[in-house]
C-alpha positions as CSV (number, residue, x, y, z in Angstrom):
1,X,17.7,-21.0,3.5
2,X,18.7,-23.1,6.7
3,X,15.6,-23.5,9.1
4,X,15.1,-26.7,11.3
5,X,14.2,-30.0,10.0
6,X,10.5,-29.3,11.7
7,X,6.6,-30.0,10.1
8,X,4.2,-28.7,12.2
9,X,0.7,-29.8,10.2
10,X,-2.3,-27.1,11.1
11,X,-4.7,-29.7,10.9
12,X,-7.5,-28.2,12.6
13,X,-8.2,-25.4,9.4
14,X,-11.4,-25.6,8.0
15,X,-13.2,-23.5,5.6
16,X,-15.6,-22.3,8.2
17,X,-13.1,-22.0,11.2
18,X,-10.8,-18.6,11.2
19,X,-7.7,-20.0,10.1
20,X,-5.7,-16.5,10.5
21,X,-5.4,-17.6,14.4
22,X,-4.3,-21.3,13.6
23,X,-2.4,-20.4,11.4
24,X,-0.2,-17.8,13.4
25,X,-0.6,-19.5,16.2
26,X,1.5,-22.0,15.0
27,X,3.9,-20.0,13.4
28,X,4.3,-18.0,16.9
29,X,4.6,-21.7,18.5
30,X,7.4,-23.0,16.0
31,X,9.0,-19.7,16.4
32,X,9.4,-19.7,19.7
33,X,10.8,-23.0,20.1
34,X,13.6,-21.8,17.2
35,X,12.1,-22.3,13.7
36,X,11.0,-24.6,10.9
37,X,7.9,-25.2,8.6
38,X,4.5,-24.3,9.1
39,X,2.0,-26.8,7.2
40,X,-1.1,-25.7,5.5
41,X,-3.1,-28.9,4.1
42,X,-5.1,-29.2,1.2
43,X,-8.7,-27.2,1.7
44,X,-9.7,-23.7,1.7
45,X,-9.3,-21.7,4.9
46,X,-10.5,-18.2,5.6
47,X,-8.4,-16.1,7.9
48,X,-9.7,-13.7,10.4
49,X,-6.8,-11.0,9.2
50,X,-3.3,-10.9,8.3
51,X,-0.6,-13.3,8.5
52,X,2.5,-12.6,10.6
53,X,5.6,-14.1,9.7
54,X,8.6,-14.5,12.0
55,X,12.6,-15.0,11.8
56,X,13.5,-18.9,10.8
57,X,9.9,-20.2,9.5
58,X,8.0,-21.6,6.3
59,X,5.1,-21.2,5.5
60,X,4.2,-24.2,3.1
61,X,1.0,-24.2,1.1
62,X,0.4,-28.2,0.0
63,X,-1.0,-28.8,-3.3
64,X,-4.6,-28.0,-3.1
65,X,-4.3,-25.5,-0.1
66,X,-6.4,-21.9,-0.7
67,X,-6.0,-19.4,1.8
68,X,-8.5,-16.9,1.6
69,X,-8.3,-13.1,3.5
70,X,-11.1,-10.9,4.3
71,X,-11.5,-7.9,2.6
72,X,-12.8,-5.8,5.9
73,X,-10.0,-2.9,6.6
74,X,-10.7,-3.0,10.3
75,X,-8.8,-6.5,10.0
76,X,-5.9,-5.5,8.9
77,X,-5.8,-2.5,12.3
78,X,-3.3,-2.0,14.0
79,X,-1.9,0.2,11.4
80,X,2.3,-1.1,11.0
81,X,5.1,0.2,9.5
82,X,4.7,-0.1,5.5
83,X,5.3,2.3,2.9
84,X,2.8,3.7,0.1
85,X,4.4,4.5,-3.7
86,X,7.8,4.9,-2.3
87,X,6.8,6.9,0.8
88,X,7.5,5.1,4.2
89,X,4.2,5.3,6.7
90,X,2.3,3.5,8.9
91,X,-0.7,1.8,6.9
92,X,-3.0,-1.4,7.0
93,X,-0.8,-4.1,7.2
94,X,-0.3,-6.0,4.5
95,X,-2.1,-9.3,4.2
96,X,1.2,-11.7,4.5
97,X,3.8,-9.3,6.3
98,X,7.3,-10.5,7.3
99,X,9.3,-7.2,8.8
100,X,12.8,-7.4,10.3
101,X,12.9,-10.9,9.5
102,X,15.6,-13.4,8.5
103,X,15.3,-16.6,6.9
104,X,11.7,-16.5,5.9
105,X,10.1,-18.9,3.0
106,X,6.7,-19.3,1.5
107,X,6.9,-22.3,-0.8
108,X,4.6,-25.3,-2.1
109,X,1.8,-25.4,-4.5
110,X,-1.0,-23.6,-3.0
111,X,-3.0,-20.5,-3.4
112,X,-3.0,-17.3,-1.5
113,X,-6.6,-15.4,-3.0
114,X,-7.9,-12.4,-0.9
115,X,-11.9,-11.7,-1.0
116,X,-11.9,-8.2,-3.5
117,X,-15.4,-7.2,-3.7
118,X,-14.9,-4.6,-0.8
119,X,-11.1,-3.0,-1.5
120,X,-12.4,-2.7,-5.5
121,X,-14.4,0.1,-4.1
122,X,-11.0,1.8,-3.1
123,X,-9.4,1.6,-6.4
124,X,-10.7,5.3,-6.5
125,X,-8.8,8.4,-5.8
126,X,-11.2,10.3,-3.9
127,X,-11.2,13.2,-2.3
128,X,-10.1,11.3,0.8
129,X,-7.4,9.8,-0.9
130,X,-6.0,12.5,-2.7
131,X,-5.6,14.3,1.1
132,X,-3.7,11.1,2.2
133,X,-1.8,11.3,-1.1
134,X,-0.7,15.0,-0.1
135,X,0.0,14.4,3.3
136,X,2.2,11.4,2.4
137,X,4.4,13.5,0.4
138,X,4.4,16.5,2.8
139,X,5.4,13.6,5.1
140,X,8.3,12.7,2.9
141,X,9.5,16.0,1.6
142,X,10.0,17.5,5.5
143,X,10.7,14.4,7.2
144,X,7.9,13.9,9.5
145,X,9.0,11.2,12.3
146,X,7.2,7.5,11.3
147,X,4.8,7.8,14.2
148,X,3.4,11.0,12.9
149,X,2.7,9.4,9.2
150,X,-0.7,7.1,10.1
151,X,-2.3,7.4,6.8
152,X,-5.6,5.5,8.5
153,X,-6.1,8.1,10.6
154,X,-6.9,10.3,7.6
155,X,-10.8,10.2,6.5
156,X,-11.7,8.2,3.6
157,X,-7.5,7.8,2.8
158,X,-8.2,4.3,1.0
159,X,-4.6,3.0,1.2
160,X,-4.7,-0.1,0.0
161,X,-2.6,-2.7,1.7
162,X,0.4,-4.7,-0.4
163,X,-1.2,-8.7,-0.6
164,X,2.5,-9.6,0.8
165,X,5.6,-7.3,2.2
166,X,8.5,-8.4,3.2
167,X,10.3,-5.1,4.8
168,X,13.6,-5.1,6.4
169,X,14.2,-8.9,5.8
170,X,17.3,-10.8,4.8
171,X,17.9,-14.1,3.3
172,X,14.0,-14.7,1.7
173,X,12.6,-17.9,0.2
174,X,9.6,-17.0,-2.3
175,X,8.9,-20.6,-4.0
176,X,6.1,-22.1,-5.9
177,X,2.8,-21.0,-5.0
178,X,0.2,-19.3,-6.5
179,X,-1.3,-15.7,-6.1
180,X,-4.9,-14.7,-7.0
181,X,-5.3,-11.1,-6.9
182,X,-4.3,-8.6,-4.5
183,X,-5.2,-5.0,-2.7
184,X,-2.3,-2.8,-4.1
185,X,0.7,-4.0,-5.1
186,X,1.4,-8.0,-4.8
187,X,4.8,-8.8,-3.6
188,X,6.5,-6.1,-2.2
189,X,10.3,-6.7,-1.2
190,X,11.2,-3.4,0.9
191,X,15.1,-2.6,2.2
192,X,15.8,-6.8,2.1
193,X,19.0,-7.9,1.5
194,X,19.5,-11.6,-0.3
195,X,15.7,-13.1,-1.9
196,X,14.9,-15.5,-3.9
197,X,11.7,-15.8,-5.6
198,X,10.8,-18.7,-7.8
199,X,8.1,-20.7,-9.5
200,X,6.0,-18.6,-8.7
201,X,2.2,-17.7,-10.5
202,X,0.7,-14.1,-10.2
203,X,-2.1,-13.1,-11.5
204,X,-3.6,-10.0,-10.4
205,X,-5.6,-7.6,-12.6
206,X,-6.9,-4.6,-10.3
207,X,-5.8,-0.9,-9.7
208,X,-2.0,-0.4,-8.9
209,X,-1.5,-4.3,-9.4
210,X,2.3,-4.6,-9.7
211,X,3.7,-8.2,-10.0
212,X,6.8,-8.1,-8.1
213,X,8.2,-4.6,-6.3
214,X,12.2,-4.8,-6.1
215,X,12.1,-1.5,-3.7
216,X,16.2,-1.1,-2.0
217,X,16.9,-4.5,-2.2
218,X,19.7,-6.3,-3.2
219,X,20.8,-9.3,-4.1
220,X,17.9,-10.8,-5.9
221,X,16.9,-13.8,-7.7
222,X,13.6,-14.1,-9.7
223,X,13.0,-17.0,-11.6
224,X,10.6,-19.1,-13.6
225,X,7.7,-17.2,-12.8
226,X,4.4,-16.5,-14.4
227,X,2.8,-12.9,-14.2
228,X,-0.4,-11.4,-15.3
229,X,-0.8,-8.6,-14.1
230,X,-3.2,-5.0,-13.8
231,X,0.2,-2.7,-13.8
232,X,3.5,-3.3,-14.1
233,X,5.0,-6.8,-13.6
234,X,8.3,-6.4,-12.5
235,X,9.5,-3.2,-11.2
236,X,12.8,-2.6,-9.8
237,X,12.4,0.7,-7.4
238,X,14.3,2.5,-4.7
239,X,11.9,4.8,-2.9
240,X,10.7,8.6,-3.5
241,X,12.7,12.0,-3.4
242,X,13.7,13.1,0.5
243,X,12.5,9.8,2.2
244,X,14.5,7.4,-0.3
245,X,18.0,10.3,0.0
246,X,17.5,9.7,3.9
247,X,17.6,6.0,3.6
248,X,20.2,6.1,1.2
249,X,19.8,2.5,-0.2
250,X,20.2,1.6,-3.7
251,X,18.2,-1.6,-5.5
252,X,21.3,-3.3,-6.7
253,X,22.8,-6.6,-8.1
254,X,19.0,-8.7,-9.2
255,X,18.7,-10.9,-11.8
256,X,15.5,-12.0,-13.7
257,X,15.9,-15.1,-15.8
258,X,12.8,-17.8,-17.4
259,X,9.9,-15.7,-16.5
260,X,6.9,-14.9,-18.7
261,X,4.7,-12.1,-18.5
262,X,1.4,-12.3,-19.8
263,X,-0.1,-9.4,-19.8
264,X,1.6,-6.0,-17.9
265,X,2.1,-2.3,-18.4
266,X,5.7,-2.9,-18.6
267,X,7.8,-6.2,-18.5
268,X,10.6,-4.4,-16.6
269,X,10.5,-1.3,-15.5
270,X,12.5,1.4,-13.2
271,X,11.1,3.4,-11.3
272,X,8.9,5.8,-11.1
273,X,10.0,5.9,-7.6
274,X,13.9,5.6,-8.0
275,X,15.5,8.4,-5.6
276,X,17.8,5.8,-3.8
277,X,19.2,4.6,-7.0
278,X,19.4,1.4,-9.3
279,X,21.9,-0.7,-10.8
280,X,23.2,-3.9,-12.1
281,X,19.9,-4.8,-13.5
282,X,20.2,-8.4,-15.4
283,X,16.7,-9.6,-17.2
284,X,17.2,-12.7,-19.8
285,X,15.7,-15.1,-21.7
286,X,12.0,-14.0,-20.6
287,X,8.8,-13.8,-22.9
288,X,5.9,-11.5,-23.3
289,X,2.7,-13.7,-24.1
290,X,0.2,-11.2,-25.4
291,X,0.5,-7.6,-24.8
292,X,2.6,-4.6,-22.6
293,X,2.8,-0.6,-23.0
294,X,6.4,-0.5,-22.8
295,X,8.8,-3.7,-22.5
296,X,11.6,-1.7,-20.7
297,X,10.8,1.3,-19.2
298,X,12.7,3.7,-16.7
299,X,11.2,6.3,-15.8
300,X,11.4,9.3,-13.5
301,X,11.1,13.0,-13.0
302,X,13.2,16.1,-11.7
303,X,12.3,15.5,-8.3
304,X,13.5,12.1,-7.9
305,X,17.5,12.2,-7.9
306,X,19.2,9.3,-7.4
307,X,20.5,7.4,-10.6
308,X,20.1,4.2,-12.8
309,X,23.0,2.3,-14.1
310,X,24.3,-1.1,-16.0
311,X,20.6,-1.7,-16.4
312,X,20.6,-4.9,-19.3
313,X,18.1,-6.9,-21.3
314,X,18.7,-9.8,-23.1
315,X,17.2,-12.7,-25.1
316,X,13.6,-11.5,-25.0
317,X,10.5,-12.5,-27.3
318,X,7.6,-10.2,-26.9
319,X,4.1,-10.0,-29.2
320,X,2.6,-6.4,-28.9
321,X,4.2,-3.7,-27.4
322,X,1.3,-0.5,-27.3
323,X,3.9,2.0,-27.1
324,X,7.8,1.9,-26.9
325,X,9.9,-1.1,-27.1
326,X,13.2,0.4,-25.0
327,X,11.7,3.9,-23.0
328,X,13.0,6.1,-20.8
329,X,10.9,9.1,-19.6
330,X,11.8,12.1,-17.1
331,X,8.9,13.7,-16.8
332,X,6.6,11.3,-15.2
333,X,4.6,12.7,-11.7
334,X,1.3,10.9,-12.1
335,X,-1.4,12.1,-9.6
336,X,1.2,13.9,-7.8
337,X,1.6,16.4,-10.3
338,X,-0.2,19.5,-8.4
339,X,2.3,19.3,-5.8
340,X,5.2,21.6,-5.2
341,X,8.6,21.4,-5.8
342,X,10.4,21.3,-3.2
343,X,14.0,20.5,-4.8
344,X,15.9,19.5,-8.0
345,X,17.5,16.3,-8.7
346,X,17.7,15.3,-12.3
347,X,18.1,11.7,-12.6
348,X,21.6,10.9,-14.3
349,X,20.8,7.6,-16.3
350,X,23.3,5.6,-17.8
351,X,24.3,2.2,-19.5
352,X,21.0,1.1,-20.9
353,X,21.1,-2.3,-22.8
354,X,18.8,-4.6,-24.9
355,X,20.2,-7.6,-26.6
356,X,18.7,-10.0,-28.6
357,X,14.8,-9.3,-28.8
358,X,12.5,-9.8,-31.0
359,X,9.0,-8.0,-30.8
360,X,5.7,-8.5,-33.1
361,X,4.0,-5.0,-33.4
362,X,4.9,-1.6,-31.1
363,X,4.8,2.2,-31.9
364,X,8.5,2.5,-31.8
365,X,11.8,0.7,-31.2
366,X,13.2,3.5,-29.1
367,X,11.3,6.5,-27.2
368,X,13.8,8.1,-24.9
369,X,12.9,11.5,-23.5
370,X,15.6,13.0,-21.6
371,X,16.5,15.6,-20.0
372,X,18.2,18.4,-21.2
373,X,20.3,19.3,-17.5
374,X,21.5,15.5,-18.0
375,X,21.3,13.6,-21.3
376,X,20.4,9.8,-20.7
377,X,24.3,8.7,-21.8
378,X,24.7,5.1,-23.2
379,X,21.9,3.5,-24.9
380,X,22.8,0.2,-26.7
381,X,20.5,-2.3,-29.2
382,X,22.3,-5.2,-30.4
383,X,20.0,-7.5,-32.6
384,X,17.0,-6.1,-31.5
385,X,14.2,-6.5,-34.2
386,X,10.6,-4.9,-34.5
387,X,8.6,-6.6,-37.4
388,X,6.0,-3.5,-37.5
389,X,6.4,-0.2,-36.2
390,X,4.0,2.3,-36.2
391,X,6.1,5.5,-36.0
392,X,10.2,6.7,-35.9
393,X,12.2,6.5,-33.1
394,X,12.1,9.3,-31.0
395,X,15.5,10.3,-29.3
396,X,15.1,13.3,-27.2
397,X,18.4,14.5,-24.8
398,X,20.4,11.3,-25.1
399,X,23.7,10.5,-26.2
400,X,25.6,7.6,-27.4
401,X,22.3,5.7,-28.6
402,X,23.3,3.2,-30.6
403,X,21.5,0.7,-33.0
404,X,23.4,-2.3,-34.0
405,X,26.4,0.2,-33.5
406,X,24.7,3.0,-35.6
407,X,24.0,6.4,-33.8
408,X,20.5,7.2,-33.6
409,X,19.8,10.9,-33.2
């Protein structure tokens, strides 16, 4: 990432001062006079609301340095563009938000650690919520223009906003600091092009607490990184049914290499919102520490379209897996079940790999529940060992699902 050889120090943060305006202040100051790195020192400074960040900057977090966000909604008004479980919409914005940016970093050893006691009351899908839920997806499936799709201007919606979105953004520096908790999903990489993320250490253990969202991107880099997470902890994703067909822009060409993953639903997954597509998928040498429902899961349902492709897995040791070890399902909808269908697209899936793993205890090996209008085609395990598992595999409208070159029907 080339920015400007240029250290601007925010000295003047305190733990009783709001840092949010010092903070962006000098990021709007550096900006303006053509880029380079924003200091944080050592210390713990509350902000007064979100943090902007801007074309050619750094945000650098010093060894020691805790930034701390409100939990207060009205902060985080204006309502900007965002997107909620693949849908885009105007929402809260999220607490770090780059959009339309290019050469953007966040890197050193400090701590980014939003107040929570007010947005756990909105892990809830109330009635509120559910309405917001429907109007997102009436939103989506008809095309509403973005102006019309304010989700805070629904009652009691409770959309959560990401902890940090980077949306429309090219050439992205994500390096060494730490993350403590988080609204909704943690980092969210939306329609970037070219990011690197490394060194990094997530934990975050509410409702919808995702590690990393790879939404149609490409070009990524994740390394070395540490995730403990509430949901899933690395997701690869490409946006949901008529919204992500409009944008028309597959995740594509990331790689995942020396991360561990404490604790998640999945260690990679795909999907559930996949309409724009996925492929070239590379995860290697990565361990799960202690427990996941699925290690490698795509997943998707007849209103999704799109496609995943050339998806691989390699060198991977993993203790407990609760449920399968390589899953795909079709049928997944969640709370958005009750909703109408307003067109077909069965997912073709193809080119599945794992390589190379060894897991402690899971249900299965392999779950895969296609679909019978297009059978999951290419499944391969090479060397893939399970020392205890609970039940058969389970092979379900697929084809060419091989086990150490074996058919498995």
């Amino acid at each position: 990432m080339k920015v400007k050889a240029m250290t601007i120090a925010v000295a003047m943060l305190c733990g009783t001062c709001a840092a949010e305006s010092a903070i962006q202040g000098e990021i709007d100051r550096v900006s303006a006079a053509g880029g380079g790195r924003v200091t944080v020192p050592a210390g713990e400074h509350l902000t007064d609301g979100p943090i902007r960040l801007r074309s050619n900057i750094e945000l650098h977090l010093e060894e020691g340095a805790k930034i701390v966000f409100p939990d207060d909604p009205k902060k985080y008004l204006p309502a900007v563009p965002s997107s909620w479980e693949g849908v885009e919409c105007l929402n809260y914005s999220p607490l770090v938000y780059a959009y339309g940016c290019t050469n953007v970093a966040i890197t050193g050893k400090g701590t980014f650690a939003p107040k929570m006691e007010f947005w756990r009351k909105w892990f809830g899908r109330g009635k509120g919520h559910m309405e917001a839920t429907r109007k997102l997806y009436d939103w989506c499936s008809f095309l509403a223009p973005l102006e019309e799709r304010d989700v805070t201007k629904i009652p009691e919606s409770n959309v959560r906003p990401h902890l940090m979105q980077f949306n429309r953004c090219a050439n992205v520096r994500l390096e060494g600091f730490r993350i403590r908790e988080s609204p909704f999903w943690t980092i969210h990489l939306f329609l970037c092009d070219g990011v690197v993320a490394r060194g990094l250490d997530v934990y975050a253990h509410g409702h919808n607490n995702d590690g990393i969202d790879v939404e149609m991107t490409k070009n990524v880099l994740i390394e070395n990184c540490r995730f403990d997470q509430g949901d899933d902890a690395i997701v690869i994703k490409s946006g949901r049914n008529q919204d992500a067909w409009r944008l028309a822009t597959p995740s594509e060409n990331i790689e995942v290499r020396n991360c561990t993953v404490v604790n998640g639903h999945v260690l990679l997954g795909v999907g559930s919102e996949m309409s724009g597509g996925v492929r070239n998928v590379y995860m290697h040498d990565c361990t799960l520490e202690s427990e996941a429902f699925r290690l490698f899961y795509v997943k998707t349902n007849e209103r999704r379209g799109g496609f995943v492709e050339d998806i691989r897995m390699e060198n991977i040791k993993a203790k407990n897996v609760r449920w399968g070890v390589m899953s795909v399902a079709t049928d997944v909808i969640y709370q958005w079940k009750d909703f109408p269908t307003h067109e077909v697209r069965v997912t073709p899936i193809r080119n599945l790999v794992m390589k190379n793993v060894t897991v402690e205890e899971a249900e299965r090996l392999i779950d895969i529940r296609g679909d019978a209008r297009n059978l999951v085609d290419g499944v391969t395990l090479e060397n893939v060992r399970l020392a205890k598992a609970r039940k058969e595999n389970r092979v379900e409208n697929a084809k060419n699902v091989l086990l150490d070159g074996e058919e498995v029907r």
